[in-house]
VOROVO-542208 format. One record per residue (C-alpha): x, y, z. Coordinates in steps of 0.5 Angstrom, whole numbers, padded with zeros to 4 digits, always signed. Layout:
// VOROVO-542208
XYZ/...
***
This chain:
// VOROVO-542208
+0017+0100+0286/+0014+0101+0280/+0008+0104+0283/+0012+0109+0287/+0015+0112+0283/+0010+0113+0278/+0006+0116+0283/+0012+0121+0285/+0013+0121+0278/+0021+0121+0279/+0025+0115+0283/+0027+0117+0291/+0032+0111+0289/+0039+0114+0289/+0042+0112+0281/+0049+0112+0285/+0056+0113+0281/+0057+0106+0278/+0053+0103+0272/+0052+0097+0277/+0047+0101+0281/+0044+0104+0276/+0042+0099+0273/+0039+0096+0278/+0035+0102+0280/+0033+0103+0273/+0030+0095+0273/+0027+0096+0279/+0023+0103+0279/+0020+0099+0272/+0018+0093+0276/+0021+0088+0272/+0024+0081+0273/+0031+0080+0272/+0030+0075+0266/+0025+0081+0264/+0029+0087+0263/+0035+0083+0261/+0031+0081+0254/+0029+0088+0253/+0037+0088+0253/+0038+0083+0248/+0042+0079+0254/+0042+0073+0258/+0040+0074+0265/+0047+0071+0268/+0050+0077+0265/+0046+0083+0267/+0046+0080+0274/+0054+0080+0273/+0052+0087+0272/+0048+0089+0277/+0054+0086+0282/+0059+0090+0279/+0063+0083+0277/+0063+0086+0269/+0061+0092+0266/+0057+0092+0258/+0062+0093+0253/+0061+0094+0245/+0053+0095+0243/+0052+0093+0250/+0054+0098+0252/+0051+0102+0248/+0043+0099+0249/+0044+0100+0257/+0046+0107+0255/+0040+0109+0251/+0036+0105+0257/+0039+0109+0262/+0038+0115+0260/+0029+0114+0259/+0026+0115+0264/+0025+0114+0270/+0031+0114+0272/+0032+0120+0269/+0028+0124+0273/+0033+0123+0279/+0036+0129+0282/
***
């Protein structure tokens, strides 16, 4: 997926309207492993599963971070 989107140079993924398929989304328009992008997040790779499922939302300083992260591209290019 990351290669498609570098080469359109926007995700053709729909983000969606909750922070659970924004998540996923992100994570796979970068092409990164769960373990990958949940190190990049300073979480285990557990929770940002649960997170991705829509079973728990990040709250405190994780919240935060995911916010930074979901507002970078590439998904940030999405109509």
């Amino acid at each position: 997926m990351a290669g498609v989107v570098k080469f359109l140079d926007f995700n053709p993924i729909q983000n969606g309207d909750t922070m659970a398929h924004g998540l996923a989304n992100h994570r796979k328009a970068l092409g990164m492993t769960q373990k990958e992008f949940a190190g990049q997040l300073g979480v285990d790779p557990s929770t940002l599963a649960r997170w991705e499922r829509g079973e728990r939302e990040p709250a405190g300083r994780f919240l935060e971070s995911v916010g930074e992260v979901l507002n970078q591209s590439p998904t940030s290019k999405i109509q």
